[in-house]
C-alpha positions as CSV (number, residue, x, y, z in Angstrom):
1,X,-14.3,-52.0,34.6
2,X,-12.4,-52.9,31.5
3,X,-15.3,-51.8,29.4
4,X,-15.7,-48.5,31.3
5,X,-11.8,-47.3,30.1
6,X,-12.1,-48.3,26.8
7,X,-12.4,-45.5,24.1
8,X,-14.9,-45.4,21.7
9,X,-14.6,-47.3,18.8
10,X,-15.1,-43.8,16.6
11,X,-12.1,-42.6,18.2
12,X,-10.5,-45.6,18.0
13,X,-10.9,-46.0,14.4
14,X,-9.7,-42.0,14.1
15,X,-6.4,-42.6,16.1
16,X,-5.6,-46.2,14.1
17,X,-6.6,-45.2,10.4
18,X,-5.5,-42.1,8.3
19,X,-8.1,-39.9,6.6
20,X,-7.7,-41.7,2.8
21,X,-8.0,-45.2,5.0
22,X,-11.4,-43.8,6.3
23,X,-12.5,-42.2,3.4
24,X,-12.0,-45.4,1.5
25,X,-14.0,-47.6,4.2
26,X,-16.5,-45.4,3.9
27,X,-16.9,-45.4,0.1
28,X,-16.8,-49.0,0.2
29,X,-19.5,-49.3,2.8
30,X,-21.7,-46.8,1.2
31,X,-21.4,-49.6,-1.8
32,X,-22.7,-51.9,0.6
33,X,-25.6,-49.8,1.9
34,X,-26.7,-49.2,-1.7
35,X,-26.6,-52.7,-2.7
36,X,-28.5,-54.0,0.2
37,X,-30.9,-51.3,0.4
38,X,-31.9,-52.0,-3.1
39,X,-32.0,-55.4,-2.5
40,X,-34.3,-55.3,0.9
41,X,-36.8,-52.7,0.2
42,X,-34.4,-49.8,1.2
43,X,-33.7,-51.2,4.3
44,X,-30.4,-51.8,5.9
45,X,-29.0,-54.0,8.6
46,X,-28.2,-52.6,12.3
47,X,-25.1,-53.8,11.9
48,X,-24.0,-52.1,8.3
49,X,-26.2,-48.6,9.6
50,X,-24.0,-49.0,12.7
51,X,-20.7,-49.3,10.5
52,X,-21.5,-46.2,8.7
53,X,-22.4,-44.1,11.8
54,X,-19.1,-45.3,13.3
55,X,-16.8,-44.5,10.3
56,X,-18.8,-40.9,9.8
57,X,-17.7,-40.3,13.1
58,X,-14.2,-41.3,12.7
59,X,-13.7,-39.2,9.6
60,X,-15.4,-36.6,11.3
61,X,-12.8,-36.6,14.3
62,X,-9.8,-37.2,12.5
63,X,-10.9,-33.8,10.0
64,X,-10.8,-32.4,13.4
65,X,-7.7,-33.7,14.6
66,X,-6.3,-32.3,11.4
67,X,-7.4,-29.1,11.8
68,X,-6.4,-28.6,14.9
69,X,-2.9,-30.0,13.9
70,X,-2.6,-27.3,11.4
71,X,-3.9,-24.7,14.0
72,X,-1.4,-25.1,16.3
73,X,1.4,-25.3,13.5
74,X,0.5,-21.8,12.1
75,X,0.3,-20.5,16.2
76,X,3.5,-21.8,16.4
77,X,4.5,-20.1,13.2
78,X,3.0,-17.0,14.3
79,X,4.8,-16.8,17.5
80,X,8.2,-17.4,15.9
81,X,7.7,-14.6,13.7
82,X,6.7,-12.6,16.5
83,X,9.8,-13.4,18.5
84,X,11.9,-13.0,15.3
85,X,10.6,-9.6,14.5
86,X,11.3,-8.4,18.4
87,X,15.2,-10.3,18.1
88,X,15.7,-8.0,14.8
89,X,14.5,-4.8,16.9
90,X,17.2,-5.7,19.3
91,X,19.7,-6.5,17.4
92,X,19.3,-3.3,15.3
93,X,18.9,-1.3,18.3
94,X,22.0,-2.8,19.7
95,X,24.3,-2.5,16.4
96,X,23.0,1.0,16.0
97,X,23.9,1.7,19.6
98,X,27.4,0.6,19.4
99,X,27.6,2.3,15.8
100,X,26.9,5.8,17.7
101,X,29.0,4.8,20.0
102,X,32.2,4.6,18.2
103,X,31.4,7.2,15.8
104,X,31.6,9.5,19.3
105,X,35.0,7.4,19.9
106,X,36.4,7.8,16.8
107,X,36.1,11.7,16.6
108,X,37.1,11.7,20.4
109,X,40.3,10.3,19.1
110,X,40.8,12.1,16.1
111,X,40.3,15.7,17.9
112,X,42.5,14.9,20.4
113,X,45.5,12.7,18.3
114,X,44.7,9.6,20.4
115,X,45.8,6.4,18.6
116,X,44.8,4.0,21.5
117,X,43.3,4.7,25.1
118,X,44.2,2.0,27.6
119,X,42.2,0.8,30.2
120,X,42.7,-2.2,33.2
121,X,40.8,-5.2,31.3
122,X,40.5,-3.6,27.6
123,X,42.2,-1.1,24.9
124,X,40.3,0.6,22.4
125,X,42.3,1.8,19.2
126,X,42.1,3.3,16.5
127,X,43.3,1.3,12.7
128,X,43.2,2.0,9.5
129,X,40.6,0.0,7.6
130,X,42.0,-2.5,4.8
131,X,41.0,-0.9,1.5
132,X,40.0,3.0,0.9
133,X,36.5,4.0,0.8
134,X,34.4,5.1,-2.2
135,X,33.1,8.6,-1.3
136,X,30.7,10.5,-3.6
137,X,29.7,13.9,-3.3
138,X,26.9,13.7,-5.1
139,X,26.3,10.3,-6.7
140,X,23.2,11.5,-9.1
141,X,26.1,13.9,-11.3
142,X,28.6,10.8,-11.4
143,X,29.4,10.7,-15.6
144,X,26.8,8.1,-17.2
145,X,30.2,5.8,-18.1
146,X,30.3,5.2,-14.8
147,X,26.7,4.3,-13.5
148,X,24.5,0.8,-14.4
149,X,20.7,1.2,-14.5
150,X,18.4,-1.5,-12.8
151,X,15.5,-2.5,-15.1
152,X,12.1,-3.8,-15.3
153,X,10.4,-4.6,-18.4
154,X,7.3,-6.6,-19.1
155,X,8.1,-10.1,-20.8
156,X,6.2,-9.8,-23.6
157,X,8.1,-5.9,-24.0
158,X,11.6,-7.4,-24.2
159,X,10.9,-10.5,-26.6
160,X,9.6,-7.6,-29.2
161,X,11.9,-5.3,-28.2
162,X,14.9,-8.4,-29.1
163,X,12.7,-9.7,-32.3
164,X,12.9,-6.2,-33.9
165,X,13.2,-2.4,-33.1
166,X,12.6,0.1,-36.0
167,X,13.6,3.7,-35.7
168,X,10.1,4.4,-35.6
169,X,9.0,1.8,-32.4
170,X,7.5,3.7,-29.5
171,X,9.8,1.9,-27.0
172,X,12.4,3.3,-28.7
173,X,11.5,7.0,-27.0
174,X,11.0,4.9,-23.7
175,X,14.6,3.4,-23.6
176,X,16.4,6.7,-25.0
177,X,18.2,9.0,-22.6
178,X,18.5,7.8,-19.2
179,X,16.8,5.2,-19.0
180,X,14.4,5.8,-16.0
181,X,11.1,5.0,-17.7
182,X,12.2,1.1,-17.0
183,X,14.6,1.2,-14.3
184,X,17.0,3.1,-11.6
185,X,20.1,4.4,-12.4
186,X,22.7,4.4,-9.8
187,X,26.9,4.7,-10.0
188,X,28.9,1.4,-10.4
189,X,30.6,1.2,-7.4
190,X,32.9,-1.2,-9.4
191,X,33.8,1.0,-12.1
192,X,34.3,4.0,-10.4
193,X,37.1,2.6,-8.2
194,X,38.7,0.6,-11.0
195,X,39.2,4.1,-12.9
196,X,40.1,6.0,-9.5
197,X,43.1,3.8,-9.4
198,X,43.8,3.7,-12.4
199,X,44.7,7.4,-12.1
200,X,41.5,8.8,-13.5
201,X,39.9,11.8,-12.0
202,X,36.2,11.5,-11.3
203,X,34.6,15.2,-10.2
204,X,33.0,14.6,-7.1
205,X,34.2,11.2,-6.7
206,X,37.2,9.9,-4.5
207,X,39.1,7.2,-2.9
208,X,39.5,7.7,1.1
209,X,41.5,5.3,3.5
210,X,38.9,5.3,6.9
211,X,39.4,4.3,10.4
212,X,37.9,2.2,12.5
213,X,38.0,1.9,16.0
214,X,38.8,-1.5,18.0
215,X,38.6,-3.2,21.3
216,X,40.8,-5.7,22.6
């Protein structure tokens, strides 16, 4: 009965050794098989033909175990990603919702000079948010002092372009006026409100103290 429950030895040998183990058995009875066969008229012993057939096996499986290992990794990749991807919908749905929500509230309030609207369990207020906002009319006619430009220039570009650039050098054209043959230009954020406070006046551009509204 004892016989009956044993596994084979392939699959023995394929749950006990790791695939370099069994390559390495196999390389070394292949050796083996050479030198004997060349030494007995090509013929090899049951015993050695039995080896081989056994570890061929083995490898065999374990490539397979292997395999499958890797299979069900990437499924379980692949339905992580999935369940990511449906958590962001949510969440954006959801921050989106309440976003709406107290916009509505906010103007609600401000039409009607509410500063707080009590409830049994909750209050929802209105409070001033803790720095002033950076509103821009029309951002692409803020002054070039006051903008940064994103770029993207080929490696072998720039190293020429920092070795030498004569008057004459085509990039020369491509980097002259606003610069949007190599990048984006957008305000500076940074800049403009350093200046705003400094007293400067920016056409278009202003410093605004929001609300926001709150629940406790």
């Amino acid at each position: 009965m004892a016989a009956q429950t044993q596994l084979p030895l392939a699959e023995t040998l394929a749950s006990e050794m790791s695939l370099f183990q069994l390559d390495e058995t196999l390389s070394v009875l292949m050796e083996v098989a050479t030198d004997e066969a060349a030494d007995s008229n090509g013929e090899i012993s049951d015993e050695l033909r039995q080896a081989l057939l056994d570890y061929c096996e083995a490898f065999g499986a374990k490539v397979d175990n292997i395999a499958n290992y890797i299979k069900a990794q990437e499924g379980e990749a692949r339905n992580a990603k999935v369940e990511i991807e449906r958590l962001q919908i949510r969440q954006a749905v959801g921050e989106n919702r309440v976003e709406k929500l107290k916009g509505l509230l906010k103007y609600y309030m401000d039409t009607r000079g509410l500063r707080c609207m009590k409830g049994r369990l909750n209050t929802i207020s209105l409070r001033r948010n803790s720095q002033d906002s950076l509103i821009m009319d029309a951002p692409d006619s803020v002054p070039a002092e006051f903008c940064k430009l994103s770029m993207t220039i080929a490696v072998p570009d720039w190293a020429e372009l920092i070795a030498h650039l004569p008057e004459d050098h085509e990039l020369r054209a491509s980097l002259a006026g606003d610069g949007n043959a190599f990048g984006r230009r957008e305000p500076d954020n940074a800049k403009l409100r350093a200046a705003l406070l400094s007293g400067r006046c920016i056409l278009g551009v202003q410093l605004r103290r929001g609300q926001h509204v709150r629940l406790s």
